[in-house]
N, C-alpha and C positions, 0 to 999 in steps of 0.2 A: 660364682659371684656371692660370696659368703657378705660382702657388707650388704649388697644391694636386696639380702633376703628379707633384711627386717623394713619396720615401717622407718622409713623418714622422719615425721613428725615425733616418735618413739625416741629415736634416737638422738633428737635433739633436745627433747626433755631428760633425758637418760647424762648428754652430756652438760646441761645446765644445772643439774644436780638442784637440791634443796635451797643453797646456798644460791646461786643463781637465780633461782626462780623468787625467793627471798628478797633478792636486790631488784627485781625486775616490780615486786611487786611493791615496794617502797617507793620507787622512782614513778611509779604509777597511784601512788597513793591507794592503795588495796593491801590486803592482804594475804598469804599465800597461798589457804585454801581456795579463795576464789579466784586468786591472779595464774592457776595450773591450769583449769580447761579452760580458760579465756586464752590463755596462751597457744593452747593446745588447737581452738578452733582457730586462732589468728594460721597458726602454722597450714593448718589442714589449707586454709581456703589458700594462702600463698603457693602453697604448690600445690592444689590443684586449678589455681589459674595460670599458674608452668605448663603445667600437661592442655588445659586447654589453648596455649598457644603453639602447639605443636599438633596442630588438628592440620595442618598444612604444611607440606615442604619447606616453604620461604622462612614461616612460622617459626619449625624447629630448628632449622638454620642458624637464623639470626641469636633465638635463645642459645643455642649450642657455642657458639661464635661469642657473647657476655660470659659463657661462663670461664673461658681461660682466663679472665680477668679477675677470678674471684677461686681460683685453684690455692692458692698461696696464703687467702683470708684466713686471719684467726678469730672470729666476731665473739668466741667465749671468750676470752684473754682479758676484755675488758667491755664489762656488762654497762657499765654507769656510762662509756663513751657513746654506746650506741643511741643513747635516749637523743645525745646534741649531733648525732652523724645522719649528713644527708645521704648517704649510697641507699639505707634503705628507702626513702622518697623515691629514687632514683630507679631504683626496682617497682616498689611497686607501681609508679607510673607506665613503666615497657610492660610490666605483664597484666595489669588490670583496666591501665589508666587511669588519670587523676581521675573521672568523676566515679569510675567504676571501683577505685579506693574509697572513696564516700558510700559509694552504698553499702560496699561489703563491709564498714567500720558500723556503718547502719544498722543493718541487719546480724550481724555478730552483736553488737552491744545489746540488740532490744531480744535477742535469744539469751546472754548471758543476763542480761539485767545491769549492766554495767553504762558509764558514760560513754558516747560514741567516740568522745574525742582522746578517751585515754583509749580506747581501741586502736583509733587510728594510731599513737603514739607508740603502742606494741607491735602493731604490723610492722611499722616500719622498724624495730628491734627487732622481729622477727626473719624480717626477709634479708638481711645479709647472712642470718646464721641456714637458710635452707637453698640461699644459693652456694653458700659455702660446702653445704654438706653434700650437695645436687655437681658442684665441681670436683670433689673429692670423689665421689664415686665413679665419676667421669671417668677422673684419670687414673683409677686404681682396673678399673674393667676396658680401658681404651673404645669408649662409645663413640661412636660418631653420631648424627644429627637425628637419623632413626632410631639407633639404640636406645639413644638419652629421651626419645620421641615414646619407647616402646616402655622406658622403666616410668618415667613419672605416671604413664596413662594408666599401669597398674598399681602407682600408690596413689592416684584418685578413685581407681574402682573398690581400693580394699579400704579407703574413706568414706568410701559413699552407704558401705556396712554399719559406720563410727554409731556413735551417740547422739553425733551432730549431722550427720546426714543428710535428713532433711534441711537441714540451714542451708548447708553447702550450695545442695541441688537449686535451693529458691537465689539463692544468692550470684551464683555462678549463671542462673538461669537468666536474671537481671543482665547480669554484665557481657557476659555473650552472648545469647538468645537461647540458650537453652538446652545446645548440644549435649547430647548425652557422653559419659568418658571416653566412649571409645572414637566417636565421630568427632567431636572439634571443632571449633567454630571461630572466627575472627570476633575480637572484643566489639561490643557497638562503639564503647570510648576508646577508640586508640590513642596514644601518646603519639606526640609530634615523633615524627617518621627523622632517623638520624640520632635520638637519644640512644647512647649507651649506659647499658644497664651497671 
């Protein structure tokens, strides 16, 4: 499993390049030294509130299940689309919840020092490019509902090491109660039951 060794969130900055992060950071009115680890915390907490949805069979299931739909995504291809694209909304509803997206754009913003509201604006650019890269690893190591269960819950434990750690933990703790990475927890906000991610 030579993709699935490195960090996710790594790898998605790795393929947004300079230039990427650059357009991400214009479209957000910032600029690029501050729009990388604002980026970088948006990513961490979107997949690690993946891995906390897989704290349950049904959980990992259902996520496992959204991601063939997003195997085939190219969400670097075109950066300035993702700012007017709802699929990220759309995610981060199923995995955090809509209020459980407000806090975590919350508490990300008042840790970076940034506006909540372009936070919120980056998650959701961020979260097609880490469901993209979360289906791609899919279906390059053929994971089923556990596998995909077993890889995110270690790139939330090798986050929870990050810079941003503490955030994550206080953040994640809010929106699911508090489970630790390995155990799992149901969101308090869930998203209306029937959305596809």
């Amino acid at each position: 499993m030579s993709q699935s060794s490195q960090s996710m969130h790594e790898e998605i900055i790795s393929k947004l390049g300079p230039q990427g992060i650059q357009q991400m950071a214009s479209l957000l009115g910032t600029d690029a030294e501050s729009a990388k680890p604002a980026i970088q915390a948006c990513l961490a907490t979107v997949i690690c509130g993946m891995a906390r949805n897989c704290g349950e069979p049904k959980g990992a299931q259902s996520l496992r299940a959204a991601m063939d739909d997003h195997s085939a995504a190219e969400p670097f291809r075109d950066i300035a689309a993702l700012a007017n694209d709802q699929d990220g909304q759309r995610i981060l509803a199923h995995v955090l919840g809509v209020p459980g997206s407000r806090q975590a754009a919350e508490g990300i913003a008042q840790f970076m020092g940034m506006n909540s509201g372009a936070i919120m604006k980056m998650m959701a650019m961020v979260a097609p490019m880490a469901m993209a890269m979360m289906a791609q690893r899919i279906d390059a190591n053929h994971m089923d509902a556990t596998a995909m269960a077993r890889e995110l819950r270690r790139q939330e434990s090798a986050m929870s090491t990050s810079s941003f750690g503490d955030m994550l933990s206080g953040v994640l703790g809010k929106i699911f109660g508090g489970a630790q990475a390995q155990g799992g927890a149901k969101p308090k906000n869930k998203p209306q039951r029937g959305q596809r991610v």
